[in-house]
N, C-alpha and C positions, 0 to 999 in steps of 0.2 A: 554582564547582560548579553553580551555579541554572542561571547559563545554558547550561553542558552538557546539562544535564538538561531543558532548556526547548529547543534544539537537537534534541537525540534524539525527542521529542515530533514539535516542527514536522517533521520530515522522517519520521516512521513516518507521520504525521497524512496529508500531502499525500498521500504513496502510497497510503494506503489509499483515499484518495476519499471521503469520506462523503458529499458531494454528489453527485458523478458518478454513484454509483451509484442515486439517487432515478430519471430516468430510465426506465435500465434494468431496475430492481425494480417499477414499475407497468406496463411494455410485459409481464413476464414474470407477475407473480400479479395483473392486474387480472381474469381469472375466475375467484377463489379467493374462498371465502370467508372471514370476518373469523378466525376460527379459526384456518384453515390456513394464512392468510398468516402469522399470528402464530408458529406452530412452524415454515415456512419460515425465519422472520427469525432465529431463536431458535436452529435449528441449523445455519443459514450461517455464526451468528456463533461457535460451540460448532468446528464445523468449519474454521472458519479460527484461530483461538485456540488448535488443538491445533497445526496445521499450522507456523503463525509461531511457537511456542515448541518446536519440534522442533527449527530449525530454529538458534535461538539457543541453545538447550544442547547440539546437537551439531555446528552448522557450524565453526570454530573448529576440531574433530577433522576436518572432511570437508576441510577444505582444506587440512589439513596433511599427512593421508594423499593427495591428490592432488599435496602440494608447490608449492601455488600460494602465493606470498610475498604476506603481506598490502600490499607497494607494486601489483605488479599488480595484486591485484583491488580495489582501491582505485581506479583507475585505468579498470580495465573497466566497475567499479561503476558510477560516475563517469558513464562514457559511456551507461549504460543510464538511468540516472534525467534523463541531458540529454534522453534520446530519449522517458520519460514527461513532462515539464516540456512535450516539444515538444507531442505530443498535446493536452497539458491546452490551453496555449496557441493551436495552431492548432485546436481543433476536435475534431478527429478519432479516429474509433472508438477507436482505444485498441490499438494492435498489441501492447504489453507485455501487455495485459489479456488482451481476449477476442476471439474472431475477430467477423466481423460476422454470422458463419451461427449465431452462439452463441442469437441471441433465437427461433428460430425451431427448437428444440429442445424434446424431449420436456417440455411444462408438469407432467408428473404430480409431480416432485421436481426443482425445478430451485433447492434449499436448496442441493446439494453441487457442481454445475455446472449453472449458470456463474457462481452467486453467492458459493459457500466459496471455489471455484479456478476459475477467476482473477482475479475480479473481487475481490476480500478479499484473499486472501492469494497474489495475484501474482507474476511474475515483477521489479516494481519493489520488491513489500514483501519481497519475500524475499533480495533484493540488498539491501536498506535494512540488515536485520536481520543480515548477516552481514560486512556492510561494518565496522559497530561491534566485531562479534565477534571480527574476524581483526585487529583492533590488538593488535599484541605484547605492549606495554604499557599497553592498556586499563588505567581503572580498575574497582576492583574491584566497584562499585554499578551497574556498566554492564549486567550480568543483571539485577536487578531494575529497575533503571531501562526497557531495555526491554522488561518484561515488562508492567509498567506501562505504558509508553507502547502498547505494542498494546492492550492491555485496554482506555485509555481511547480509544481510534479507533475501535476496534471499538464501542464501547457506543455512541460518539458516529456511526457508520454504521446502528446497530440505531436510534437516535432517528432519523434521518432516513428510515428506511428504513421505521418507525413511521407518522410524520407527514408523509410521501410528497407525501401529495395535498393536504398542507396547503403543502409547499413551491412544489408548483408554482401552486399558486392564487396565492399571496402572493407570491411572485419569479418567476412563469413561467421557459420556459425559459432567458431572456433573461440574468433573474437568475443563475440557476444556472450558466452559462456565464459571466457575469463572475467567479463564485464561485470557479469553475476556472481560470480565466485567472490571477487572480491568484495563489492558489497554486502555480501552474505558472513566474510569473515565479520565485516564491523560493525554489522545488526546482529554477530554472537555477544562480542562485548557489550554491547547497549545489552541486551536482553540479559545477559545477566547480572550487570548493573541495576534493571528493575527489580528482579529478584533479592538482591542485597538492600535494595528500599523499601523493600515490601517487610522485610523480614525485619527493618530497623524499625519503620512503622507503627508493627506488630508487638514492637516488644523481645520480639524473638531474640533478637541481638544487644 
């Protein structure tokens, strides 16, 4: 059971980035000041917290009134979080995430985009969170467990998010990038672990 629950964790965790987004959160409020970055931070994280537990207490209904059988989107899931894994790993913007016109958008509230959606609560965290949801026979600690697991990603994006300019002083970008790299290797193996459940699911296998 630990390591279910320490699984569900590590793969909400990845998605949501908590490092990746350090970066992007000082190119977007370093003309703010100390105040207003602080209620920026505060309702990105309010704002994406509502959005990923919407998401989890109703996906599970959204995919069944769609008819989409949890092998397949196990499956689809699967290939979506290869295609964040690949990003983390190779570098690059973040196509699940945000576009790259995203930082150069209106500074007056950018709490709700591009930091609540998409950078927070994603096209990866949102497949995260529903991947769990659409096992038939999930267990039944699998709601709180990820409700818990967003909540502590989330808190753990609002520290970095916090301590920004402490991260990059102390790991420059360099850091930060191996930071992601690695995590990116180990949401390869989760993600194609979903695809090997999808496909048992299915029948396939």
């Amino acid at each position: 059971m630990f390591s279910e629950i320490f699984t569900v964790f590590l793969a909400v965790f990845i998605v949501v980035d908590p490092f990746g987004i350090v970066p992007v959160f000082i190119s977007l409020t370093g003309d703010l000041t100390a105040a207003r970055r602080r209620s920026t931070i505060i309702k990105s994280l309010v704002v994406a917290f509502v959005v990923l537990c919407l998401f989890i207490f109703t996906g599970n209904t959204i995919l069944r009134f769609l008819g989409i059988q949890p092998g397949s989107f196990f499956i689809g899931g699967g290939i979506l979080m290869f295609m964040v894994s690949m990003d983390l790993i190779l570098g690059k913007p973040g196509r699940t995430k945000t576009s790259g016109g995203a930082q150069h958008e209106d500074r007056e509230d950018v709490s709700i985009f591009p930091l609540a959606i998409p950078m927070l609560a994603g096209p990866g965290a949102i497949t995260t969170v529903l991947l769990y949801v659409s096992e038939g026979k999930a267990p039944e600690f699998i709601l709180p467990v990820l409700v818990g697991s967003v909540a502590l990603a989330l808190l753990s994006a609002g520290l970095t998010m916090f301590l920004s300019s402490f991260f990059l002083r102390v790991l420059g970008k360099t850091g930060v990038s191996v930071i992601e790299k690695i995590m990116g290797i180990l949401l390869t193996g989760l993600s194609v672990q979903f695809v090997y459940d999808g496909l048992l699911k299915l029948g396939v296998l």
